[in-house]
C-alpha positions in Angstrom: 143.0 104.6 141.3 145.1 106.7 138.4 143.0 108.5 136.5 143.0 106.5 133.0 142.0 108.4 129.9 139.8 107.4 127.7 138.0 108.0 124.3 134.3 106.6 124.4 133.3 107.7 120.9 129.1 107.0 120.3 128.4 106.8 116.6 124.6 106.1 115.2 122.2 108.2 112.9 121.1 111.5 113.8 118.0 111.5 116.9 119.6 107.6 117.9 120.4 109.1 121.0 124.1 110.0 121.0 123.5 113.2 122.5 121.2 111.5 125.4 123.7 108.8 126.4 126.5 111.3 126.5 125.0 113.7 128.7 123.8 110.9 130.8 127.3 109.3 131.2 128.8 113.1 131.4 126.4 113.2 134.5 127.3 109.7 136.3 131.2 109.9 135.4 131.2 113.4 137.4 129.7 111.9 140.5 131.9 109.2 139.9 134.7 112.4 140.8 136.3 111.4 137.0 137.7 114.0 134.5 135.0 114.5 131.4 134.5 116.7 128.9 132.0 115.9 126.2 132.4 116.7 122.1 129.2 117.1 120.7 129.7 116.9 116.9 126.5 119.5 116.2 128.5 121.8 118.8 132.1 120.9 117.2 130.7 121.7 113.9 129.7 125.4 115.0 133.3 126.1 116.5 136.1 123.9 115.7 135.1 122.5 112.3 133.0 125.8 111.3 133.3 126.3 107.6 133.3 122.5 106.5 130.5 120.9 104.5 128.8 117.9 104.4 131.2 115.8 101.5 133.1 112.7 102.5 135.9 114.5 103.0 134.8 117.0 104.8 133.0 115.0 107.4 136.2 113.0 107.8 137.9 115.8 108.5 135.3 116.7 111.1 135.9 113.4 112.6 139.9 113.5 112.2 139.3 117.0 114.5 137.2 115.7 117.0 139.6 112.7 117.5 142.4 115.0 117.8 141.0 117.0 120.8 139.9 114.5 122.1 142.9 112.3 121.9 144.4 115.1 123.8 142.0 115.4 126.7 142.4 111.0 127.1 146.6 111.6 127.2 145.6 113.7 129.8 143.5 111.5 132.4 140.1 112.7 130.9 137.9 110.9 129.1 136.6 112.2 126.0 133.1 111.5 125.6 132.6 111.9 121.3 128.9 112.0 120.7 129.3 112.6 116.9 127.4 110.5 113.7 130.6 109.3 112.2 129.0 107.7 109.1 132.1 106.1 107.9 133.6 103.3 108.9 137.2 103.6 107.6 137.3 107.1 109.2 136.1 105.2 112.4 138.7 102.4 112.4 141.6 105.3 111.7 140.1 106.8 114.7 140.7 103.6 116.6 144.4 103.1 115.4 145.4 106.1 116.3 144.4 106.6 119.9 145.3 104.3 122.7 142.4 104.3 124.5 139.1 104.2 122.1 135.8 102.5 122.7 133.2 102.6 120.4 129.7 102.7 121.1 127.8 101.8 118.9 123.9 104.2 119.8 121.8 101.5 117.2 118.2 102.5 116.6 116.4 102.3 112.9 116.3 104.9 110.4 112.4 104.8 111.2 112.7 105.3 114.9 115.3 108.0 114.5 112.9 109.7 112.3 110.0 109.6 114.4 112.5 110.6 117.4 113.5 113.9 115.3 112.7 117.2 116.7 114.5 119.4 114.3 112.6 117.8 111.4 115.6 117.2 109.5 114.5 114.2 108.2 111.5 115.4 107.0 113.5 118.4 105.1 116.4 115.5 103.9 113.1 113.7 102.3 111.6 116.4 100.4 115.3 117.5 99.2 115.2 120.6 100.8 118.1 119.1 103.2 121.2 117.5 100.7 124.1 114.5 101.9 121.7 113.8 105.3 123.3 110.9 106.6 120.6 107.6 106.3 119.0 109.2 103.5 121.2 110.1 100.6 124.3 109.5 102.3 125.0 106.3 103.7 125.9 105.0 107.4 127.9 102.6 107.1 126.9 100.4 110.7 130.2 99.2 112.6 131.1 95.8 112.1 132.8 95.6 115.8 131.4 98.1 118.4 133.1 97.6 121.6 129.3 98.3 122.8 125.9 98.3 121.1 123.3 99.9 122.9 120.0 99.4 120.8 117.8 102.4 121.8 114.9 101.6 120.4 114.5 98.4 122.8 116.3 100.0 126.3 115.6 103.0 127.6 118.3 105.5 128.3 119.5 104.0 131.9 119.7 100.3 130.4 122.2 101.5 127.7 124.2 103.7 130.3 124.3 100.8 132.9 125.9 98.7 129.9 128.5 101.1 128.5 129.4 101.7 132.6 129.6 98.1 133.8 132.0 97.8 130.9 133.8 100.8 131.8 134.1 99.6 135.7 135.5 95.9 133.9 138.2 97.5 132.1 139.4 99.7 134.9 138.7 103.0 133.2 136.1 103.8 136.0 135.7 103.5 139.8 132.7 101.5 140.9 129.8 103.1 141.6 130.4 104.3 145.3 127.7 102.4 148.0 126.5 104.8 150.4 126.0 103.3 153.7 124.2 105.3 156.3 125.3 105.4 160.1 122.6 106.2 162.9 
């Protein structure tokens, strides 16, 4: 099989589970002996995108980054796992147009659900003010209107969502099939 590139880019709120799927598909696509590198947006932010805020435009620009790495890693046979909150949805849908190969998945769970998921206890800090622009509290998410892939977290556990985004991966050709082990006495 010719290694296809790809872009699978997960959008949802903060503690949806981006970060969990990612790492979990990171995991299965390397046994699967495919090319992946993941872009973590709270790792991007520290590196490539270190010195931007939290405006509109400065999270676009965040986004428009990300989506030129990882544009070209996918040119290059690797698929680009984006594991970002990409709040907007023009920003997303300019990320689509201009890469061949995008999926986007779509990590769904409820502001409440995130909130209880939180570790960091940002939302907790974004609700008392001491945390300003926190995406689902004062500044919006706007939800995707077409995800290639919804995965609703709060409902599947971890290995539901990856077998979905995988099984769709395999019927598209981006993936092999899982490989069957057969055992010869």
């Amino acid at each position: 099989m010719e290694r296809k590139g790809l872009v699978l880019w997960l959008t949802g709120l903060s503690a949806a589970g981006k970060t969990t799927l990612s790492k979990g598909l990171e995991r299965e696509l390397k046994r699967r002996a495919c090319l992946v590198e993941v872009l973590d947006g709270d790792i991007v932010r520290t590196s490539l995108s270190k010195g931007l805020g939290y405006s509109r435009e400065d999270r676009t620009t965040n986004m428009r980054r990300i989506a030129f790495v990882a544009n070209l890693l996918s040119r290059n046979g690797v698929i680009a796992i984006v594991a970002a909150i990409s709040p907007y949805r023009e920003a997303r849908e300019e990320m689509r147009q201009s890469i061949e190969n995008f999926i986007e998945v779509y990590v769904n769970a409820p502001l409440e659900v995130c909130e209880a998921r939180d570790a960091k206890g940002l939302y907790a800090m974004a609700r008392v003010g001491e945390l300003l622009a926190f995406t689902g509290i004062d500044d919006p998410y706007e939800e995707p209107i077409h995800p290639d892939i919804t995965c609703y977290t709060d409902r599947e556990t971890p290995d539901e969502s990856l077998a979905k985004i995988l099984a769709i991966l395999e019927e598209q050709d981006y993936i092999p099939p899982k490989p069957h082990v057969e055992f010869f006495i």
